[in-house]
C-alpha positions as CSV (number, residue, x, y, z in Angstrom):
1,X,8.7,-13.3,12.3
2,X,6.0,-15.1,14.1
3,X,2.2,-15.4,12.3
4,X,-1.2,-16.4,13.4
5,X,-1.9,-18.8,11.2
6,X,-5.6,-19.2,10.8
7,X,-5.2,-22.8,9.0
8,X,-3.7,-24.1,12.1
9,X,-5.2,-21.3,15.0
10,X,-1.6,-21.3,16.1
11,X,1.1,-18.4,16.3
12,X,3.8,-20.3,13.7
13,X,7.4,-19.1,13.0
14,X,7.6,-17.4,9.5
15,X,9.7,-19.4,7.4
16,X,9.7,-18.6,3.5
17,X,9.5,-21.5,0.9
18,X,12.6,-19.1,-1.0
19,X,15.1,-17.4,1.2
20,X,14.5,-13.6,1.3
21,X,11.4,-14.3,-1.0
22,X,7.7,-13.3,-0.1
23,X,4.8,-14.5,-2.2
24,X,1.5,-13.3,-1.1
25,X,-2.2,-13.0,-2.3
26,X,-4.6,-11.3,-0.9
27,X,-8.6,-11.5,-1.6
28,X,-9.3,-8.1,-3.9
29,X,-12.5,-6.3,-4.0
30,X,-16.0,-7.4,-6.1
31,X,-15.9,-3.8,-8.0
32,X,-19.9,-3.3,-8.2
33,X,-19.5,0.1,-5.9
34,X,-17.2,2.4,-4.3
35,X,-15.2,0.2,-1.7
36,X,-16.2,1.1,2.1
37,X,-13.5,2.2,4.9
38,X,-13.9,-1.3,6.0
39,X,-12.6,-3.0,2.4
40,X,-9.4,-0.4,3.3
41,X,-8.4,-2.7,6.3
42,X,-6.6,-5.5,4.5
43,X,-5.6,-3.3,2.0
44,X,-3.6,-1.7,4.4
45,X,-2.5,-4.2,6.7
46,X,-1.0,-6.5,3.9
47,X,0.8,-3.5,2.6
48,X,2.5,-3.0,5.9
49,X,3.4,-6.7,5.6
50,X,4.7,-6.5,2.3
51,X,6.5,-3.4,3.3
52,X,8.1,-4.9,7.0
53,X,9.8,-7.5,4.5
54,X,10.8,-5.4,1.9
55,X,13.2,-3.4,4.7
56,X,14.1,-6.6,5.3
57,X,15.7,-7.2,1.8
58,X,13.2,-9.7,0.6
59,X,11.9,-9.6,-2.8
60,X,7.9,-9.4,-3.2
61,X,5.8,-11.0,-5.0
62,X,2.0,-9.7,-4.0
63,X,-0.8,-10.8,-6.3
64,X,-4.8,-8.5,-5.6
65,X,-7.3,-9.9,-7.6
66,X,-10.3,-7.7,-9.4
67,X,-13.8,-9.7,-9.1
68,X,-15.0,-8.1,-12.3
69,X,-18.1,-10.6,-12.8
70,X,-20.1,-12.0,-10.4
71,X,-24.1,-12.0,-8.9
72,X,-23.7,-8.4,-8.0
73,X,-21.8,-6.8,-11.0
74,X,-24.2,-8.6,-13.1
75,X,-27.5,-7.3,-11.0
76,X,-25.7,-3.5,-11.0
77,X,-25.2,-3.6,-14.8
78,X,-28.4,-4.6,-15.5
79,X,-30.5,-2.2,-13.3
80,X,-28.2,0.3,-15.3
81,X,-28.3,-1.1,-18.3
82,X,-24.4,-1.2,-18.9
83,X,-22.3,-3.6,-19.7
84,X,-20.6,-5.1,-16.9
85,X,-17.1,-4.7,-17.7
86,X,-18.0,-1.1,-18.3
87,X,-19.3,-1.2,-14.8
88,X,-16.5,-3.0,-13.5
89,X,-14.0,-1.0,-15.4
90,X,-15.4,2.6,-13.9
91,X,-15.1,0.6,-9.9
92,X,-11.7,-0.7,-10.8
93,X,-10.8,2.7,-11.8
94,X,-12.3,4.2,-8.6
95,X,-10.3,1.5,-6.8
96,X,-7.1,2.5,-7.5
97,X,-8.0,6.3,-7.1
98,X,-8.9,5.7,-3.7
99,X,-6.2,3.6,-2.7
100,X,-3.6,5.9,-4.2
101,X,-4.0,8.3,-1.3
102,X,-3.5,5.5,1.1
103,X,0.4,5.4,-0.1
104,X,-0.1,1.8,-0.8
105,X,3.0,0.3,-2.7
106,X,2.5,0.3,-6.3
107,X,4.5,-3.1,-7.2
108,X,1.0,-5.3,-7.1
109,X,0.0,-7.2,-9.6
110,X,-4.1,-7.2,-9.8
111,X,-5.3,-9.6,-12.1
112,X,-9.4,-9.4,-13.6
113,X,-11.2,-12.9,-13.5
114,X,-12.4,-11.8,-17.1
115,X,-8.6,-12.3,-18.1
116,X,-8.4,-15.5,-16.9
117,X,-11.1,-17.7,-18.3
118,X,-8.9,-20.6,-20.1
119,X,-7.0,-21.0,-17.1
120,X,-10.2,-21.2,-15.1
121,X,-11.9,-23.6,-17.5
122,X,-8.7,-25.6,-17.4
123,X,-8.6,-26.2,-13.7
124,X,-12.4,-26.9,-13.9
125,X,-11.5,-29.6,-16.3
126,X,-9.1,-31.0,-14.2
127,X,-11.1,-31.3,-10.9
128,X,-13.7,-33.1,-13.3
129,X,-10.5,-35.6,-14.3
130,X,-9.7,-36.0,-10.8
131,X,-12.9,-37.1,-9.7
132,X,-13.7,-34.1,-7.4
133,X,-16.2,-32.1,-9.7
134,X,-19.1,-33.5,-11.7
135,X,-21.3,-31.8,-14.6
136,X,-25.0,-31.3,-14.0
137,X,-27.5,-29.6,-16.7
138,X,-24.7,-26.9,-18.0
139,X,-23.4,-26.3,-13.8
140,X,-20.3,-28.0,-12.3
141,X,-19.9,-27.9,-9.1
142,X,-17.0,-29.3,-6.3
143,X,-18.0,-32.6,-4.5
144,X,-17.4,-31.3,-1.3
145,X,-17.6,-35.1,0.5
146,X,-14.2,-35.8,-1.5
147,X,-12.2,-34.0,0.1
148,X,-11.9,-35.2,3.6
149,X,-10.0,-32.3,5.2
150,X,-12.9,-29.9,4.3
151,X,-13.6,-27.4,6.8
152,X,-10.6,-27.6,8.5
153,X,-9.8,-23.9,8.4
154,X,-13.2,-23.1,9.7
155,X,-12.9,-25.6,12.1
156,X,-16.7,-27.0,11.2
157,X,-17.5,-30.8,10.1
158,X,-19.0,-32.0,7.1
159,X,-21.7,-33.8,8.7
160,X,-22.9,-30.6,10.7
161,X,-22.9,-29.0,7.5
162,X,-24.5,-31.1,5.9
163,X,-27.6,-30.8,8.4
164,X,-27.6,-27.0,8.9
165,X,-27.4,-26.7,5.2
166,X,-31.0,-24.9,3.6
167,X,-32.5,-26.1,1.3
168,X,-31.9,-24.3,-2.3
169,X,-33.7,-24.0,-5.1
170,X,-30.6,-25.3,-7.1
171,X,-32.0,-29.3,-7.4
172,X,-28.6,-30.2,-9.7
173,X,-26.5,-31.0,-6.8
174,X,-25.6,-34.0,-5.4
175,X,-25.4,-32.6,-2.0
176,X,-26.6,-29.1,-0.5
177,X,-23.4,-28.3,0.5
178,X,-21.0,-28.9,-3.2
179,X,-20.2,-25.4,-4.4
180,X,-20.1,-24.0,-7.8
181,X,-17.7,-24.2,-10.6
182,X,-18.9,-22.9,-13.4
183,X,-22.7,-21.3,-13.9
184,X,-24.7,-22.2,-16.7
185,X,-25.6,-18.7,-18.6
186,X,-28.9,-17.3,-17.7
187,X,-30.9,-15.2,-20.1
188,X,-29.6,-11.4,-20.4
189,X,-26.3,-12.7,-18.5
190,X,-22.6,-12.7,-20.1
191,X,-21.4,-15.5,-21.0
192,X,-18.1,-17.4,-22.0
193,X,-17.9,-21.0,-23.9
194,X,-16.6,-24.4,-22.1
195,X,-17.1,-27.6,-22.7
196,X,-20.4,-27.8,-20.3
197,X,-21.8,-25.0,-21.8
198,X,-21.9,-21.6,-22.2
199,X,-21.5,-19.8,-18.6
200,X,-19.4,-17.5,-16.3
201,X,-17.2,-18.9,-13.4
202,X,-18.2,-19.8,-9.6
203,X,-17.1,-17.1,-7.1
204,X,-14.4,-19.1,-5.3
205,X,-12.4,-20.6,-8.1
206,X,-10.8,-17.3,-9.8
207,X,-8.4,-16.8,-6.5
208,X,-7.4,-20.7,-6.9
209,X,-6.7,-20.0,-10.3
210,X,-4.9,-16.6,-10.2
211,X,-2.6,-17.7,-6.9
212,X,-1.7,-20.8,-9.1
213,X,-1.0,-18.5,-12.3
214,X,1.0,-15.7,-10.6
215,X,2.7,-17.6,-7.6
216,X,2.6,-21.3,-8.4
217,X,1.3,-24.1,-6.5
218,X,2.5,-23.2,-3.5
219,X,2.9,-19.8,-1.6
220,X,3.4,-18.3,1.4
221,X,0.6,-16.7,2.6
222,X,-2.8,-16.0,1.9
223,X,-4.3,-12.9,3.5
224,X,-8.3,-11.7,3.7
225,X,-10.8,-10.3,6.2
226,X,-12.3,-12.4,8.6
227,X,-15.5,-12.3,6.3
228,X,-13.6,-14.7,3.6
229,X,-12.6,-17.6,5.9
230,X,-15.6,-19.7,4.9
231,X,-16.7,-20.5,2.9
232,X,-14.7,-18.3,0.2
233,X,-11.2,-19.6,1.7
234,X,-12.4,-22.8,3.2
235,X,-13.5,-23.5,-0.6
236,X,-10.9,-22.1,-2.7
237,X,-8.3,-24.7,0.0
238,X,-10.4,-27.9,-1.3
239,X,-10.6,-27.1,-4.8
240,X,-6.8,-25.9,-5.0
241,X,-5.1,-29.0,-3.2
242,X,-7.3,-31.7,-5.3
243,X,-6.3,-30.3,-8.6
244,X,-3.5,-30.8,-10.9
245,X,-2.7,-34.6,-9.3
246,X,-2.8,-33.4,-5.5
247,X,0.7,-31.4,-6.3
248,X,-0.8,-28.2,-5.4
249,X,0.0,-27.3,-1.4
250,X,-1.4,-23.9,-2.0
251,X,-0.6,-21.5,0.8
252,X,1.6,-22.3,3.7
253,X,0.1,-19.4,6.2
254,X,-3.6,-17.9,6.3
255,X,-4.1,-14.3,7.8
256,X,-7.2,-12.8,8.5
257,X,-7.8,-9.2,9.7
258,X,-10.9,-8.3,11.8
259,X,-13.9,-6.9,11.2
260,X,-14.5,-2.7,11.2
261,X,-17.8,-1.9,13.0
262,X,-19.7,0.8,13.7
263,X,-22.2,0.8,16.7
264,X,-20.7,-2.9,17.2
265,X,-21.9,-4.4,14.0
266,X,-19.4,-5.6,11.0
267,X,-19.9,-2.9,8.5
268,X,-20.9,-3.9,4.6
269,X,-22.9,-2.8,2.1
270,X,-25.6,-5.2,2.7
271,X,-26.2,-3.9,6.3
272,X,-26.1,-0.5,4.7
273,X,-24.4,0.8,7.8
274,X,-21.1,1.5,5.3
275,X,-19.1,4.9,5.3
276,X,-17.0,4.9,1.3
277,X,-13.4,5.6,1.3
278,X,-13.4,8.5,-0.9
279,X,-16.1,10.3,1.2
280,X,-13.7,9.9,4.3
281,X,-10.8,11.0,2.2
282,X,-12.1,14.4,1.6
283,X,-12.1,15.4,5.1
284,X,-9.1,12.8,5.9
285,X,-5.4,12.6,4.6
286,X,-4.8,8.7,3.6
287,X,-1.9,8.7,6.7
288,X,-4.4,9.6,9.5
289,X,-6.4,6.7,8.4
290,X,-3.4,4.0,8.1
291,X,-2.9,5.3,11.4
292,X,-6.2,4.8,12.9
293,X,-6.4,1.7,11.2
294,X,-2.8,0.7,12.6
295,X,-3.4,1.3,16.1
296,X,-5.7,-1.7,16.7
297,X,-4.2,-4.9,16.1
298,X,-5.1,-6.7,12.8
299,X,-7.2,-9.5,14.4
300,X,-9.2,-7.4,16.7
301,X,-12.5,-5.7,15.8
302,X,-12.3,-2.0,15.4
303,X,-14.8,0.4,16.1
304,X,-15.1,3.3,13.2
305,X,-15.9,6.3,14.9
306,X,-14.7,10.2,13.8
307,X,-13.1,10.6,16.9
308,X,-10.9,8.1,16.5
309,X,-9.9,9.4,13.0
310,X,-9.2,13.2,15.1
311,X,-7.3,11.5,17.9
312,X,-4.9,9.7,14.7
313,X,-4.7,13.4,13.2
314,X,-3.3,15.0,16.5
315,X,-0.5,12.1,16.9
316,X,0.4,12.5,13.4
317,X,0.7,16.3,13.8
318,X,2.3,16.0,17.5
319,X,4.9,13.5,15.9
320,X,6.2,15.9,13.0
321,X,5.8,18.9,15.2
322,X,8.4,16.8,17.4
323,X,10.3,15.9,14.4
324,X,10.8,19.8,13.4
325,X,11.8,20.9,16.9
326,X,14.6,18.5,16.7
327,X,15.7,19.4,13.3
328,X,15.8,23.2,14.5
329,X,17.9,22.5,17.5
330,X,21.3,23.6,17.5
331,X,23.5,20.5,17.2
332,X,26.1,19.7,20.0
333,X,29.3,17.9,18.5
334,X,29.6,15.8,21.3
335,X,27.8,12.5,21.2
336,X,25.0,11.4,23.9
337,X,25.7,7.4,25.0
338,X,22.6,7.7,26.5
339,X,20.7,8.8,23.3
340,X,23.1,6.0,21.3
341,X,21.2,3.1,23.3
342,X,17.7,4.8,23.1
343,X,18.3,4.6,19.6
344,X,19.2,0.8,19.4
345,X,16.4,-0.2,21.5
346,X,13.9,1.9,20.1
347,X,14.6,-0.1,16.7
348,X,14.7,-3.5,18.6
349,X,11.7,-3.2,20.0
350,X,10.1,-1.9,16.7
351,X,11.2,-4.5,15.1
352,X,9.8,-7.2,17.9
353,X,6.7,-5.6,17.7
354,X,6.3,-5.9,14.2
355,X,7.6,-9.4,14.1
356,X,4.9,-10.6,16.9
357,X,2.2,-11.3,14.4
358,X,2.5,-7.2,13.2
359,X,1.6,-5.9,16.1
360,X,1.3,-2.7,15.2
361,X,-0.1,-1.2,18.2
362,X,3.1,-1.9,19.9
363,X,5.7,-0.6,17.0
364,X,3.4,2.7,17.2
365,X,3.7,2.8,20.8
366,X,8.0,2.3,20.7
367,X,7.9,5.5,18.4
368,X,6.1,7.4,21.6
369,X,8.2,5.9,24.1
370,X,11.7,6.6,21.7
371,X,10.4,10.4,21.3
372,X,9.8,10.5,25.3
373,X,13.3,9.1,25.8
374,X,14.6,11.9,23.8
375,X,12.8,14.8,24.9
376,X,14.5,13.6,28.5
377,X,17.8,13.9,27.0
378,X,17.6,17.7,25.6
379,X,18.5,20.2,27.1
380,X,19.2,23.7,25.8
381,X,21.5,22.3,22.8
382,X,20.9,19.0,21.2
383,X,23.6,16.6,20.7
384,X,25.0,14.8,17.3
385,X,22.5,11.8,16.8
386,X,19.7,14.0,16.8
387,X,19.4,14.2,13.1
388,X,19.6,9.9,13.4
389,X,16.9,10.3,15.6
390,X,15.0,12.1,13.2
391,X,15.6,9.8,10.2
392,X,14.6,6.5,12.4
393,X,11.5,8.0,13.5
394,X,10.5,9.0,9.8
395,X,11.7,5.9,8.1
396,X,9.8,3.7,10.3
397,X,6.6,5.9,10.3
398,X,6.9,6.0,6.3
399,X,8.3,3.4,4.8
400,X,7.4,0.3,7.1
401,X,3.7,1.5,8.6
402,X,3.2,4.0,5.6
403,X,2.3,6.7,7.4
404,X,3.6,9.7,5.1
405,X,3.0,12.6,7.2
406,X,2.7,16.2,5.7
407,X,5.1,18.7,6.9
408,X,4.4,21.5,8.8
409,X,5.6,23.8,5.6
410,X,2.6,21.9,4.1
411,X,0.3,22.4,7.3
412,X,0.9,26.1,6.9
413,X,0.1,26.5,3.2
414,X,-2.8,24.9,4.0
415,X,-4.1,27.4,6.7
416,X,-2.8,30.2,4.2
417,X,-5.3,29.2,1.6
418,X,-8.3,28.5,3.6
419,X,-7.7,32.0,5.2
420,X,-7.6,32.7,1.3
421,X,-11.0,31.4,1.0
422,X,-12.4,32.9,3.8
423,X,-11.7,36.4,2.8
424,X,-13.2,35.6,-0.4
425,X,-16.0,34.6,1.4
426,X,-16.5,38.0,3.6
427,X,-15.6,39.7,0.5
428,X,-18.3,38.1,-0.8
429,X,-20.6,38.5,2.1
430,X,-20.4,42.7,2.0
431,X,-21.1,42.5,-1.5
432,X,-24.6,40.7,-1.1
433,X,-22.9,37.7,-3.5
434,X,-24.8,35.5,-0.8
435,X,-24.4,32.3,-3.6
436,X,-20.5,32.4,-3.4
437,X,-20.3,32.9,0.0
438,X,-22.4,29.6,0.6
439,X,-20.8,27.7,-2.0
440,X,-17.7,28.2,0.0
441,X,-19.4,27.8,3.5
442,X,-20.4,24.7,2.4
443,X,-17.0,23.6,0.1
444,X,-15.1,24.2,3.7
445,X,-17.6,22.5,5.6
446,X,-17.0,19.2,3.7
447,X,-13.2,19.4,4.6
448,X,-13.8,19.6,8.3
449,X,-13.8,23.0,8.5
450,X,-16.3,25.5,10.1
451,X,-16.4,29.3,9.0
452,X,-18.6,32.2,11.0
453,X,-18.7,35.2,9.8
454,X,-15.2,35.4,8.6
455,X,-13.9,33.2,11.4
456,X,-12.3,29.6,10.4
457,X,-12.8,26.5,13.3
């Protein structure tokens, strides 16, 4: 397995610190709002990762964290007048609804900064000990000029930093450029108690601290969008390796996905150019979007667009309408070399592709090119591999990319109850109940799905 490692801008060969062991954190979401179809990227990508090496055999040890209090949580909960872990609680609960239709494997651990404050305030303490953090009115903050390999995964210099860094209204630093620790409370915030006073934690050091917790010292990878390489993981690298006596080698490989964009900008919630999740999931099935999201490759851009979302629902629906014509076919006894081979280098080159820095693009494309292969072979009877064909296709659709496609049995029902609703809806319609016949006009619409008059587009 060969990586892009973004500490070292080189493709590296994947070599675990424990045979047949993966340990991997990724950067979770800051659970103020509904996460965007752009926060669904590394969710899924890393979970294609996770699941590559779990075929492999390898046991998995993938930590997600919860940001459940920071700026913005505080800001939300205030302007509603909640608390914020009720606030955080209902978006954490939200979370996990929405990323249960993505058929995202459910052995994650996803720790809450809120449950993690001694261990925070510990490693504060021991940056202070260390002599790479220093108190200042109730703050502590990282001496960034201590750690001399700082910015080396955003491949930036100190000293440029240092000049292109504005001036903030923070006067308690030594230098513009040191990062927070720990905040000292301000009025109508929550607060905890440390020995600097009472305050709530720095953004960067809750991943430091929950990595360390959940896989130790040192890991294997470290995984984020492209959004989180500095200063989030730039930071969280400094502060890691100078605690606890420099033992601390943190992660071993750094992945990070591309942006999503729509109209060629990177799409957030502070652009307000966002499209959420669960408003794409009502008119989407979870598979279509891993799909979508699966045929770019990880560190390229991708440009959101509908289309693109239809064009992934025809290839699923092409792939398992292939899938059923074979399992129909009446089976040959004799065996096909020729389909034997297809089926060996079909998984070979899967397996290549995914092992090329995921390049999932390519594994997607092998699946098109096995399915051509066989078509080729067919005749009028099928031969005795065809049900092996069917089971490769599907395992590596399902289990390694996650795509679980609905049947066609599934498909059908589906028509058979829109057609259900549509009658309702003319029924409706000659009895001048003009309300019920919008409502479901307009329910239908929201699904996709155009009805005229009795007719269903």
């Amino acid at each position: 397995m060969k990586i892009y490692n973004s500490y070292t801008n080189e493709l590296e060969e994947f070599k675990p610190i424990k045979p047949n062991n993966l340990s991997i954190y990724v950067c979770g979401p800051t659970v103020y709002n509904y996460i965007h179809i752009g926060n669904a990227r590394p969710i899924i990508l890393f979970d294609v990762l996770a699941r590559y090496f779990k075929s492999l055999g390898y046991k998995i040890n993938f930590v997600q964290n919860f940001t459940d209090i920071d700026d913005k949580i505080i800001n939300r909960s205030n302007e509603l007048n909640i608390k914020f872990n009720e606030l955080s609680e209902k978006y954490i609960k939200a979370f996990l609804e929405d990323i249960s239709n993505l058929n995202i494997l459910e052995d994650v651990k996803r720790p809450k900064v809120s449950e993690n404050m001694p261990e925070i305030i510990e490693m504060i303490q021991n940056l202070i000990d260390e002599g790479y953090a220093y108190e200042s009115m109730g703050d502590v903050f990282f001496e960034v000029s201590k750690y001399s390999e700082y910015g080396k995964l955003s491949n930036q210099k100190i000293q440029d930093l240092e000049i292109g860094a504005r001036v903030e209204e923070n006067t308690n630093k030594k230098n513009p450029i040191d990062f927070a620790l720990w905040k000292k409370m301000k009025e109508g915030e929550p607060y905890w108690d440390s020995p600097w006073s009472k305050g709530r934690p720095g953004w960067h050091i809750e991943c430091s601290v929950m990595s360390k917790k959940y896989l130790g010292n040192n890991f294997d990878i470290h995984g984020g969008g492209i959004d989180l390489l500095f200063p989030h993981h730039e930071n969280e690298i400094a502060q890691s390796r100078c605690s606890c006596h420099g033992e601390n080698k943190f992660a071993n490989y750094w992945m990070h996905n591309g942006f999503l964009e729509i109209n060629g900008e990177k799409m957030s919630k502070s652009l307000g150019n966002y499209k959420l999740l669960r408003d794409i999931l009502e008119k989407y099935d979870g598979s279509i979007i891993r799909l979508f999201m699966l045929s770019t490759h990880y560190r390229k851009p991708i440009n959101f667009t509908l289309e693109g979302l239809d064009a992934a629902k025809r290839t699923i629906s092409s792939i398992y309408d292939t899938l059923e014509r074979y399992a129909k076919l009446e089976k040959d006894s004799n065996s096909n070399i020729e389909a034997r081979n297809a089926i060996i280098e079909f998984e070979e080159k899967f397996k290549d592709a995914i092992e090329d820095d995921l390049n999932t693009p390519l594994a997607i494309a092998s699946i098109h090119e096995f399915i051509k292969k066989i078509n080729k072979l067919i005749t009028i009877d099928s031969f005795k591999e065809i049900d092996y064909v069917v089971e490769k296709i599907k395992y590596y659709l399902e289990e390694v990319l996650g795509v679980k496609m609905k049947t066609n049995e599934n498909n059908k029902l589906e028509e058979k109850l829109i057609e259900l609703l549509n009658n309702i809806r003319e029924e409706a319609r000659k009895n001048r109940n003009f309300e019920l016949s919008d409502l479901i006009r307009d329910e239908l619409a929201k699904l996709g799905i155009k009805s005229i008059d009795g007719k269903v587009k």
